[in-house]
N, C-alpha and C positions, 0 to 999 in steps of 0.2 A: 120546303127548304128554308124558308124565311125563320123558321128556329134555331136550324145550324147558321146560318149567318147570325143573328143573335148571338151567340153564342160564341163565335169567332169573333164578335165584338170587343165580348166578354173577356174572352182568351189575350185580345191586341191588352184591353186597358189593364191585366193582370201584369202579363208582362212587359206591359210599360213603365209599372208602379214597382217593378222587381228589379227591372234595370236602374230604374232613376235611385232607390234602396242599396242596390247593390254599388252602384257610383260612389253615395253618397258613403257608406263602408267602408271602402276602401280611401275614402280622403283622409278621413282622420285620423290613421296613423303617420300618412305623410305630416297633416298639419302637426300633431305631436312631434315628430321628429326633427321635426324644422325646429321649434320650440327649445327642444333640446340641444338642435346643433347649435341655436344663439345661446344656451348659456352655458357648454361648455366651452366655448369661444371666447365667454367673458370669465369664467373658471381661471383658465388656462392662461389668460392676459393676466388677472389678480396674481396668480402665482408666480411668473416671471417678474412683475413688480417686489412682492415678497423677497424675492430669491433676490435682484437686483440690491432692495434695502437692506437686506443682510450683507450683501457684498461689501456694499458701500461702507456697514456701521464698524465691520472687520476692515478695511482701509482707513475712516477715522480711530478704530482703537492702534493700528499701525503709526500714523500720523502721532497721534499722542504718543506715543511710548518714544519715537523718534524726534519729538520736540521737546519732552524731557530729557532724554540724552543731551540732546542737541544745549539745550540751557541748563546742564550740569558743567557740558565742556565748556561752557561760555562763563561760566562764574572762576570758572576753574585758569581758564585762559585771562578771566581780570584779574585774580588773586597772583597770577605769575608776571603778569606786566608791572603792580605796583612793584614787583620782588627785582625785576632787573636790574643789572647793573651796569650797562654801556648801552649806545646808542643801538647797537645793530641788532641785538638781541631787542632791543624794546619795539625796532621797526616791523621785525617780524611778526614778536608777538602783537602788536598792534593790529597786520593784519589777519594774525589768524582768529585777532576777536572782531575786527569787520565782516571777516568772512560768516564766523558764528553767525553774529548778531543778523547778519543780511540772510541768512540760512531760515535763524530762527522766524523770523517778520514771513518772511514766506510761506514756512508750515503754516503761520497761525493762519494765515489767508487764505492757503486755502483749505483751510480747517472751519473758515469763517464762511466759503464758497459753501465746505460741503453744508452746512449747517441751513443754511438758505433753501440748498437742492433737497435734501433729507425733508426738509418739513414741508416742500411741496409735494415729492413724492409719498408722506405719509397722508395728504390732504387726497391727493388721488386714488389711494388705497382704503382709505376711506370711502370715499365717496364708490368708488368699484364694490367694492363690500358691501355695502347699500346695496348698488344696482342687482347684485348675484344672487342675496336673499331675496330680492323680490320679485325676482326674473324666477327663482327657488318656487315660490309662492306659488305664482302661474303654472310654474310646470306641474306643481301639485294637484293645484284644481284642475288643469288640464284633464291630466291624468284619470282622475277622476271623472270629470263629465263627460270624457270619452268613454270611458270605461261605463258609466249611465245610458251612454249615447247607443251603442253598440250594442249593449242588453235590449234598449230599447228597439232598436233594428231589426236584433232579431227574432224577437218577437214578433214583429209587421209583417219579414219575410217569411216568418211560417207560417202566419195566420194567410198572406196570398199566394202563398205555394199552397196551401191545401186549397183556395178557392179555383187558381188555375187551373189544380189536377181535379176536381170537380170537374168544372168546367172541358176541359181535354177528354175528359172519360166519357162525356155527354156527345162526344162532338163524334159526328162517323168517321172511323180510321181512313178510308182516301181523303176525305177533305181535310182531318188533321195533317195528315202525310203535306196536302198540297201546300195547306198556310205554313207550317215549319219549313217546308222547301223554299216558298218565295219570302218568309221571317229573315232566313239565314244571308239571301242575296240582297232583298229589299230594305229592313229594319220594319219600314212598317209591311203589313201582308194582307191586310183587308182596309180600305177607303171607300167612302159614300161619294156620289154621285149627286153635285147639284146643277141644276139646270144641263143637264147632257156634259156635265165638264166633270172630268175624273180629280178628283184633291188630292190624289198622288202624284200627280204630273201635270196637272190644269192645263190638258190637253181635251178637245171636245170626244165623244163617243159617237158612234154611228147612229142617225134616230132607231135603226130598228132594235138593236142591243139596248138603248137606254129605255122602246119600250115591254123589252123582255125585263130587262132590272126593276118594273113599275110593279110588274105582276109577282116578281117572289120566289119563282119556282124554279130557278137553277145556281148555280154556282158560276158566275161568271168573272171572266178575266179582260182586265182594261188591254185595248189593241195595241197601247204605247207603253206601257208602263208594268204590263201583264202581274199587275195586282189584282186582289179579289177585289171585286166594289159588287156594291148595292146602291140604291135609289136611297138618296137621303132621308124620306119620308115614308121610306117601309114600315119603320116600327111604330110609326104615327096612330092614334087612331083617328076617326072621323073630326072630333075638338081639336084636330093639331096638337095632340099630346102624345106621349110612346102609349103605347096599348102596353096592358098586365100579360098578356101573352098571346101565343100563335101558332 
């Protein structure tokens, strides 16, 4: 029996190295996608700055069109003040050229505002534009060494899927029956025994079961934990090394 325990050894460390594989699989598209939701995040930010600065530059070309009106009427309202000819006609148009003129000073201000805003906003747009190509970059190589990573995985997974199903096909059908049964409840399904203490539950074993587990010769199940164990030093040979076989 001490070969089929070997063997369901064999069977644990396959599919330990399948799961830790198949974990490791399924990350990396999350971590890609993560990648991807920060840079269309900073996409989508760039673009609403764009669209903003364009607003903006279509309100300063409004602004202008409306402050040359605005200082046509004003030249136009001085040329008719020098022209008056009584007091009440010049008071008026007096203030309809304070009014202009206080009009005018206005736009330019904040024409002068938006000028100041515009150029920071293009400094940010900038600098976002940086950030998105090279946030671009990463997602590239990402892309990439996943896409390396993945080929390389599964390679690994089919080189120890076949060694599993070796391994599985060696193994006699009740006792594969039994390790998948207790795989499925337990995760692990075969544990050694040291010094009478089970390493599935580091709870102690009965002396007389730990000296049946010495000898080799059955399939046994820990009383707490109802894992398969064996004796730590089953597959030892005489030097305290695993023997070549049994």
């Amino acid at each position: 029996m001490k070969d089929q325990l070997r063997l369901l050894e064999e069977l644990q460390r396959h599919d330990a190295k399948l799961q830790e594989l198949e974990t490791e699989r399924q990350a990396i598209p999350g971590k890609l996608e993560s990648i991807r939701k920060d840079l269309k995040v900073l996409e989508d930010m760039l673009a609403r700055e764009r669209s903003d600065l364009e607003a903006a530059e279509k309100w300063r070309r409004d602004k202008e069109e409306e402050m040359r009106t605005e200082e046509a009427q004003l030249t136009k309202a001085k040329a008719k003040l020098s022209a008056v000819k009584n007091s009440k006609e010049y008071m008026a148009t007096q203030r309809e050229v304070e009014t202009l003129r206080k009009m005018s000073v206005e736009t330019d201000e904040k024409l002068q505002q938006f000028v100041t805003a515009a150029n920071e906003a293009r400094g940010k747009i900038a600098t976002h534009s940086t950030d998105v190509e090279k946030l671009r970059a990463v997602v590239e190589r990402e892309e990439k060494s996943s896409g390396d990573k993945l080929a390389e995985i599964e390679g690994q997974l089919a080189g120890i899927k076949a060694g599993r199903d070796a391994a599985a096909h060696a193994v006699r059908a009740d006792v594969l029956k039994k390790y998948n049964a207790i795989k499925m409840r337990r995760g692990l399904a075969i544990v050694a025994v040291h010094n009478g203490t089970c390493r599935g539950c580091n709870m102690n074993i009965p002396p007389q079961l730990f000296n049946q587990l010495q000898k080799g010769n059955a399939i046994e199940l820990c009383p707490t934990c109802h894992r398969i164990i064996y004796w730590d030093k089953l597959f030892e040979g005489g030097d305290g090394q695993p023997t070549q076989g049994a």
